[in-house]
N, C-alpha and C positions, 0 to 999 in steps of 0.2 A: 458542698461548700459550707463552712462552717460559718454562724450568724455571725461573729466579727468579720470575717474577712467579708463578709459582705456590706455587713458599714463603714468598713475602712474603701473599700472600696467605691461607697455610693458618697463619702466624706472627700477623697481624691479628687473624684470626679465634677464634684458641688463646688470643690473650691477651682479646679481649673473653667468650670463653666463662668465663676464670676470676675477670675481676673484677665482668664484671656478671649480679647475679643473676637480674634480670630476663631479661635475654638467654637463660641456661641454663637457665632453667625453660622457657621457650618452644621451645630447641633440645632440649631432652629428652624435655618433651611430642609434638612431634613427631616425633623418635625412636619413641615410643610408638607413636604411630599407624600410621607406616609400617611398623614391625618387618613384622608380622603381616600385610599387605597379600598376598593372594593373585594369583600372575598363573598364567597361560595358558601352558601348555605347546605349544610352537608347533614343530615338528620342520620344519625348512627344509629342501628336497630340497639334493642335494650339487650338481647342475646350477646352479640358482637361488644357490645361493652360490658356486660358483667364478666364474660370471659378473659377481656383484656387490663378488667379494673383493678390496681396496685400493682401493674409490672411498671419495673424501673428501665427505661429506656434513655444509653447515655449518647449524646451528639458528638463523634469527633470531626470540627471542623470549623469553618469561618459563618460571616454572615449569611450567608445563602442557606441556613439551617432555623435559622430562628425563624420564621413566618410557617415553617412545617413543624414545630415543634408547639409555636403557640396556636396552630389547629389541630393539634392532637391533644394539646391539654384544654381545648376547648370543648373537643367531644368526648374523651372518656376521663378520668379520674386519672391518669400517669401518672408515674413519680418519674421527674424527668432532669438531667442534669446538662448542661452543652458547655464544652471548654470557651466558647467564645464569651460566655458569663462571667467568669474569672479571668480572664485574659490567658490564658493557654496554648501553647502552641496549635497552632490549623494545622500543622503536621500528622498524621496519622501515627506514621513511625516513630517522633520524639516524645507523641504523649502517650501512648504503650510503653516505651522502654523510661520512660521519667517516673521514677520512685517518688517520688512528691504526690504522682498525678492522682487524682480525686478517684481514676476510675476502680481499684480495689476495692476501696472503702465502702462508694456506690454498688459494687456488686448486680451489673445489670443482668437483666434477662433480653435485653433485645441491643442491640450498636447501631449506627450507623454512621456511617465514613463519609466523608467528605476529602481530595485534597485539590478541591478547584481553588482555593487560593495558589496555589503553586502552579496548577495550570493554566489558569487564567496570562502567567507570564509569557506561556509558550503563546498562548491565542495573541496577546500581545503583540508578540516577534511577527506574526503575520501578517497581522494589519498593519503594523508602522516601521517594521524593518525589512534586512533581507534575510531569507532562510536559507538552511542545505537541507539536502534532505540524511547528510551523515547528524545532525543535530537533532534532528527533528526524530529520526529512528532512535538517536541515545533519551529523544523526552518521551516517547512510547515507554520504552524500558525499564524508564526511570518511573514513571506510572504506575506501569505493572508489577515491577517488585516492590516498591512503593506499599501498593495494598495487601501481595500475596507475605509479605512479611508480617506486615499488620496484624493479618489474620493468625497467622501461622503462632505469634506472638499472642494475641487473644486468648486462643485456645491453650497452649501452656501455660497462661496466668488462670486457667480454670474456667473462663467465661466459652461456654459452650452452645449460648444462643443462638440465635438467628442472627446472622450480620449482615446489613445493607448498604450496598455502593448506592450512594446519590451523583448520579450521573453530571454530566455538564450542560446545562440546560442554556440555547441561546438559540436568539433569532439570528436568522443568516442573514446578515447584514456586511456580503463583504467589502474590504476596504479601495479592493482597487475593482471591483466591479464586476456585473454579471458573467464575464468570462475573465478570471480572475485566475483559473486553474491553467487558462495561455499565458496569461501577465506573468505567474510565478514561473518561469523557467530552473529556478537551482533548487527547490524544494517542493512541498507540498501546501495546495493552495489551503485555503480555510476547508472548504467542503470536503477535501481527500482528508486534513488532519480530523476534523470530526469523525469522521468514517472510521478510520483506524482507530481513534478513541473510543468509540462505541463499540469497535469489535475486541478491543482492549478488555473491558469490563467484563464482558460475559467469559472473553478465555478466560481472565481472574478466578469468575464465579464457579467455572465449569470446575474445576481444580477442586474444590473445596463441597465439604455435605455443608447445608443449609445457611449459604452464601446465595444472595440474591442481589439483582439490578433493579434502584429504582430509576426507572428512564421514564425522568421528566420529557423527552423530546417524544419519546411515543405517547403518553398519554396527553400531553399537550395534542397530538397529533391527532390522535382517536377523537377529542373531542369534539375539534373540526370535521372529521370525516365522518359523524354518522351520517350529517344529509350530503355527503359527496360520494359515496356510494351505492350501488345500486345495492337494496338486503334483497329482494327475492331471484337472488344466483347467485347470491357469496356463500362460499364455502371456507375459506381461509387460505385457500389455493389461488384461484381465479378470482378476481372482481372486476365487476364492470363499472365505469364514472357514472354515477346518476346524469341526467340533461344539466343540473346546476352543477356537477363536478367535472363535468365536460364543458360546462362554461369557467368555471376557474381556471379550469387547464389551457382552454382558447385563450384567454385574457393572459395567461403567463407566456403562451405562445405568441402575440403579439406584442409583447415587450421585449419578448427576446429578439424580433424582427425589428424593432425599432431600432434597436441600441446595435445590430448590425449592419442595417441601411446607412445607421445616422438619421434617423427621419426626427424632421422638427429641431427645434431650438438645443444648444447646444454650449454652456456654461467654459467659459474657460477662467473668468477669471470671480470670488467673490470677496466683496465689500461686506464689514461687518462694524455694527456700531460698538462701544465697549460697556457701557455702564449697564446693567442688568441682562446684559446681551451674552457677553463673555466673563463677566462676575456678577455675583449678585451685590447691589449696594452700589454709592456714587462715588466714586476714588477722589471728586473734590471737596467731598463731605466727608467720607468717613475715612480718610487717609489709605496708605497701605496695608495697615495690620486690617482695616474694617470692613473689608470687601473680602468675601466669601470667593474664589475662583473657581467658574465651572469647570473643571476638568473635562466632563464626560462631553460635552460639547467641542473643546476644544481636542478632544483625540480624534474626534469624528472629523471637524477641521484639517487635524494633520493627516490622516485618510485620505482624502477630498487631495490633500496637498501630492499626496504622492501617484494619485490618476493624474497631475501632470494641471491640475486647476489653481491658478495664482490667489495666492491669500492676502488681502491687505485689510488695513484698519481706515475708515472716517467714522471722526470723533469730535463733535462739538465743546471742545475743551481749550484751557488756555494750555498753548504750546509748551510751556516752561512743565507742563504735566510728565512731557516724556520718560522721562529717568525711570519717575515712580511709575509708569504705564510697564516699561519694561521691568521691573522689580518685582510687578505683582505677575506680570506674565512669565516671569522665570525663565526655564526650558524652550517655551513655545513661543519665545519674541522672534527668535530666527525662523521661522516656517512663515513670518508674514514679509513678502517683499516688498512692501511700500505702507508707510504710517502718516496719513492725512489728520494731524490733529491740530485743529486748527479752530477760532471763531466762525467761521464759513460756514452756509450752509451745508449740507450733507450731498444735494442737486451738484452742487458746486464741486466738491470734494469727488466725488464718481465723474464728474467730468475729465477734471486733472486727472483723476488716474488714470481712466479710458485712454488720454493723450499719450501719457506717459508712459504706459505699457503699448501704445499703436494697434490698439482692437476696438473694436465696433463695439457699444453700448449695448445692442442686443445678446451678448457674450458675457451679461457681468449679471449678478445675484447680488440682490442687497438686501443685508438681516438687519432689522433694529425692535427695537420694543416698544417707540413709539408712534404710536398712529398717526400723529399730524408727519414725523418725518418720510413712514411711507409714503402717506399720501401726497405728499409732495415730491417726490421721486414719482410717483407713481406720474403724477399731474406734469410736472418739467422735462422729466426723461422717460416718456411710456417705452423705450425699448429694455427697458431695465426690468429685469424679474425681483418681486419684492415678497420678502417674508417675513414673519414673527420670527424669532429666537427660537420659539420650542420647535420650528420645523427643519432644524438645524440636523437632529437625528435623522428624517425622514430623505435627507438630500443621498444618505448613502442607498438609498432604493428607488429615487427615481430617474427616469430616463436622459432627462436634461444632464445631466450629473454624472454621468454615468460613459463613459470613454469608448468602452467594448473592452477590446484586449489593450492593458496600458505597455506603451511601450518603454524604451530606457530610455527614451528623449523624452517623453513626455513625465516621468518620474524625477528625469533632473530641469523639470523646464523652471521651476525655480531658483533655482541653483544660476539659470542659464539666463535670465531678468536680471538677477542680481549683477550679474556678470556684465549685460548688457546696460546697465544703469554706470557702472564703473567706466565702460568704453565711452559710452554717451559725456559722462562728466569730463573724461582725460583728454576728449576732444575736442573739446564749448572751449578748453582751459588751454591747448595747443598754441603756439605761436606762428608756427611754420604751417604750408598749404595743407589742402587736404591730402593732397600723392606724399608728400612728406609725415603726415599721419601714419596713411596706411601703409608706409613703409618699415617704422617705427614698431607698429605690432606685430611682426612677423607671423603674415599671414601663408596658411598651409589648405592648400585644393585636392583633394580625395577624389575623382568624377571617376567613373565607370559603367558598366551595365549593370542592372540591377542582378541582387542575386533572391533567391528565394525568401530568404529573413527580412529581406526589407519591404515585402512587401506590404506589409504591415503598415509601417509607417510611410510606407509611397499613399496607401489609402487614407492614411490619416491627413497627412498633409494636403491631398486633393478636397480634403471633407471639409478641411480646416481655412484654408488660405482664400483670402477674398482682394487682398491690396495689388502684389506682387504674382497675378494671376490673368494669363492670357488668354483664355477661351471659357475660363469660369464653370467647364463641364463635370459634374462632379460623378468621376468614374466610381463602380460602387466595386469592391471587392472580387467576387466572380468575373469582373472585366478586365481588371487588371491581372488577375488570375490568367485567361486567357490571353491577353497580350503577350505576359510572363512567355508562354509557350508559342507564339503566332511564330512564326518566318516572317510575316510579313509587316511585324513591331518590332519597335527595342526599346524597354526602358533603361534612361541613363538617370543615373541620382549623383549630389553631390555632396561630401559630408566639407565643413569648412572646421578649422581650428585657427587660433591667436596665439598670443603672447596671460589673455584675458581666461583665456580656455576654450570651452567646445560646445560650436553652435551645433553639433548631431548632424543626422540629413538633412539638410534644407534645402534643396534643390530636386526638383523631376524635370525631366526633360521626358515627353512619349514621343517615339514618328512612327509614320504609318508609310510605308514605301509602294510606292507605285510601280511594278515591276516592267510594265509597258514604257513609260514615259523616264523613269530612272530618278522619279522625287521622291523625296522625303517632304513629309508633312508635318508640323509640330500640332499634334493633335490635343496636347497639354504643355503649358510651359507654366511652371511657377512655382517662386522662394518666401519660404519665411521670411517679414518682414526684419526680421533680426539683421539679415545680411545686409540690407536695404543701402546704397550708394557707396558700398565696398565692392564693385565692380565682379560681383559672382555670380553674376550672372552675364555678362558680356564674355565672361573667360568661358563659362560652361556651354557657350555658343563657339566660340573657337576650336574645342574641346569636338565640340558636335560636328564642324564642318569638318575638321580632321579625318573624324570618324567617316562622315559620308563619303570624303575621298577616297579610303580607304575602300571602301561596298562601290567604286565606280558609280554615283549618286554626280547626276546630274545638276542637281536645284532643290533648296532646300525652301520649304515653302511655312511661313509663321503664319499663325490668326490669332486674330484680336477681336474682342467685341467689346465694347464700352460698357462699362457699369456705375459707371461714375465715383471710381472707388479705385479702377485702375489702372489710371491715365499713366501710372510712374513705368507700367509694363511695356508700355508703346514706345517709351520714348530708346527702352532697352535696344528694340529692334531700330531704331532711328539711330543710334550711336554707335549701333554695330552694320553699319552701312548695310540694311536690307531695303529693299523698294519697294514702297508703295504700289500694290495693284488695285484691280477691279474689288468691290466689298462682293460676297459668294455666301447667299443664306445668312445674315447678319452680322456675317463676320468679316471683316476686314485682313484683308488678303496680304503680306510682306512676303517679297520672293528675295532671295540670292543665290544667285549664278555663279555656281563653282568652278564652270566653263571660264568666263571673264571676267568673275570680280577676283581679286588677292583676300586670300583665308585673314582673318583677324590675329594679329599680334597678341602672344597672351602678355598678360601685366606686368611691369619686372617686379611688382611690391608681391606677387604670388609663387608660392613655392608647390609646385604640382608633384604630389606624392603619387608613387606606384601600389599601396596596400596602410592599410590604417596603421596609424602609427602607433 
């Protein structure tokens, strides 16, 4: 690059630094970050650099090149050139075939490639969208012709170097969580598209004389595992875990048992403050242009959103702020279902939302940046888990956070808030009774035997629901697994839909049948509070004594245990005329008599479907 284009260029950039503020908040934010960036002291023998001293080594690529570029011209003498300095295409293939491009003139003796800006889009597609995997095979392709052109191109323009692929360098940090490769059903989860990229590379390289892989992920890797390996039996064939690499490997084995039990606390919904939290800068100070937006926070966010976890805002701000709150939020206003911005304290504002979404305060995550707000959540609401901002990344690896396999209910359960906050309003605002309401929505009953696919979400919902739950026993996967196949179980689930849309499964029904005596036992009964005084649960008992007539079932027998959380479950069996018996091991015993009581009338406001609609 020639010395004008390069003060025109540092002249451009001098004057956008000073008249836009947006621009300088963001160049100084990241100032910040870098300052402090610690590197590796690397001592380069005097050999190795008088060998490598005045080769021209050019970069084709985005930023992920510059930090390797300025430790190489730290340790040897290079003459080095990178398109991302001129602004040039990150393309491999457009600045090869670009008659303009610098690299002719440069004449290097070593390249190397980059086109993780273009990949970086596909990685994208997997965390926050939905994939196929016929797409996801055309961005392999598109990869690897990508580079083998490149090259192919190189070497016809004369440059016969060594050429280097700079791999895709990331922490597995997936979006919808440790078992991530079940969640993605139409494509390829993060860890399979990795896999294939990395095997991408080297086919590239193999193709080609003096084409190499720099695999940041292995040497990243290597540097971790010298003490996690056993050296006195490695051969490069077999290795043994050292006792400390057989303790990381335990510790990642115990987290995977965690997040498949469900053990411990269990996030569904979080609270986030806005001013330095989700931008940096204060939006009643420095207006809109003057707040820097964290992006990288907020995709983690919409992550988090789509394992099926509720996102909302409390904001100590004057209300009339909203507009500009959504202005500077752009794109990602819609992924938060509920905005508390208000004078209120913050205690306050996690209250109302806890009401208003109908979950328990030990279910909700509060992020702010200031310490007295923690600690006051901390102090008024101890069931609330509380964090800084910067542990905002760290939420996509821990176990709280973390779902297991996300299902499609759980991926639109925002979607399905929002939905429920419209129902909620259109019925405060109703004139006519409640049965004239829920006639008005035309409501639709899905109820059946479970089938294999749902068992997923039969386990989730038993893991999840605590209101509209009658024995509160939380069946663990493997059990439901086996009931799945008993003779002597049946799981019944209930998918519900409106006029609003689609509450998903929200309903289990389990019995266990007594083949002596001809009962059925509701070993689990309970609904998302979503459905909650739209009578679907009384129909899905209809539904069931049906069912028992049909199996010659004598008496169907409900349990309840009090929790103080699910008195609304009791009153189900109370309205659906079952009787009161003897309590049996803590539980409170409801029988009806298919013998002498008359089966339950289903609702005429409900339309009982025979297969999804």
């Amino acid at each position: 690059m020639s010395l004008i284009s390069q003060w025109r260029r540092t002249i451009k950039y001098s004057q956008r630094f000073i008249r836009d503020k947006h621009f300088r908040s963001n160049v100084l934010y990241m100032w910040s970050k870098t300052a402090d960036t610690e590197t590796k002291n690397q001592v380069v023998d005097e050999q190795l650099k008088k060998a490598l001293e005045g080769k021209k080594i050019f970069f084709i690529g985005g930023c992920e090149l510059s930090f390797l570029k300025e430790h190489l011209e730290k340790n040897v003498p290079f003459e080095t050139l990178h398109t991302f300095d001129y602004g040039a295409a990150s393309n491999p293939v457009f600045e090869v075939n670009d008659e303009q491009s610098e690299l002719l003139k440069f004449s290097p003796d070593i390249v190397v490639l980059s086109h993780n800006q273009q990949i970086r889009s596909y990685i994208q597609a997997i965390q926050l969208q939905k994939v196929t995997y016929q797409d996801q095979e055309a961005q392999i392709q598109e990869i690897k012709t990508t580079f083998e052109d490149t090259i192919k191109t190189l070497r016809k323009k004369g440059i016969f170097g060594p050429i280097i692929i700079f791999n895709y360098p990331l922490m597995y940090r997936p979006g919808l969580g440790a078992f991530e490769y079940h969640s993605i059903k139409t494509g390829y989860s993060l860890i399979e598209f990795l896999a294939k990229l990395q095997l991408t590379y080297y086919e590239v390289a193999k193709k080609f004389n003096d084409v190499f892989v720099l695999n940041a992920e292995q040497v990243f890797a290597n540097e971790g595992k010298n003490t996690l390996i056993r050296k006195s039996d490695s051969d490069g064939i077999y290795e043994h875990p050292s006792r400390k690499g057989s303790a990381y490997l335990g510790d990642e084995l115990f987290e995977v048992l965690r997040i498949y039990y469900k053990i411990g606390k269990k996030i569904k919904c979080i609270v986030t403050d806005l001013d330095n939290t989700l931008w940096q800068g204060i939006i009643q100070d420095d207006g809109v242009s003057g707040v820097n937006l964290l992006h990288y926070r907020l995709r983690i966010l919409q992550m988090l959103h789509r394992r099926g976890i509720i996102l909302t805002i409390a904001s100590k701000n004057d209300p009339s702020l909203e507009p500009q709150v959504n202005q500077v939020l752009g794109k990602y206003q819609n992924i938060f279902t509920l905005k508390k911005i208000s004078w209120n304290d913050k205690a306050q504002s996690i209250h109302e939302i806890a009401t208003e979404l109908n979950i328990g305060k030990d279910s909700i995550a509060f992020f702010d940046d200031d310490p007295f707000n923690l600690d006051q959540v901390r102090n008024l609401l101890p069931e609330v888990s509380v964090y800084f901002p910067d542990k905002i990344l760290d939420t996509l690896q821990l176990p709280e956070f973390d779902p297991g396999i996300t299902t499609e209910e759980a991926k639109k359960r925002g979607i399905m808030y929002e939905q429920q906050k419209k129902r909620k309003e259109d019925e405060s605002n109703y004139r006519g009774s409640k049965e004239e309401f829920l006639k008005s929505i035309d409501m639709k009953l899905w109820i059946r035997e479970a089938s294999e696919r749902d068992l997923h979400r039969v386990t989730d919902l038993i893991g999840r629901t605590n209101q509209l739950n009658a024995t509160i026993i939380r069946f663990k996967k493997p059990e439901i697994i086996n009931f799945h196949k008993s003779k002597n179980h049946k799981i019944y689930v209930t998918n519900v839909w409106d006029k609003y849309g689609e509450y998903g499964l929200s309903g289990v029904a389990i019995v266990e049948e007594n083949k002596e005596t001809k009962e059925w036992s509701l070993i689990s009964f309970l609904f998302s509070c979503r459905v909650m005084g739209k009578t679907v649960e009384q129909n899905t008992l209809a539904f069931i004594q049906r069912e028992a007539k049909k199996n010659g079932i004598k008496k169907i027998v409900g349990q309840y245990k009090k929790t103080g959380r699910n008195s609304a479950i009791k009153r189900v069996f109370e309205e659906a005329n079952f009787q009161k018996q003897e309590s049996k091991d803590d539980f409170q015993q409801w029988a009806f008599n298919l013998e002498e009581q008359t089966t339950l009338e289903y609702s005429e406001w409900i339309k009982l479907l025979k297969s999804e609609p």
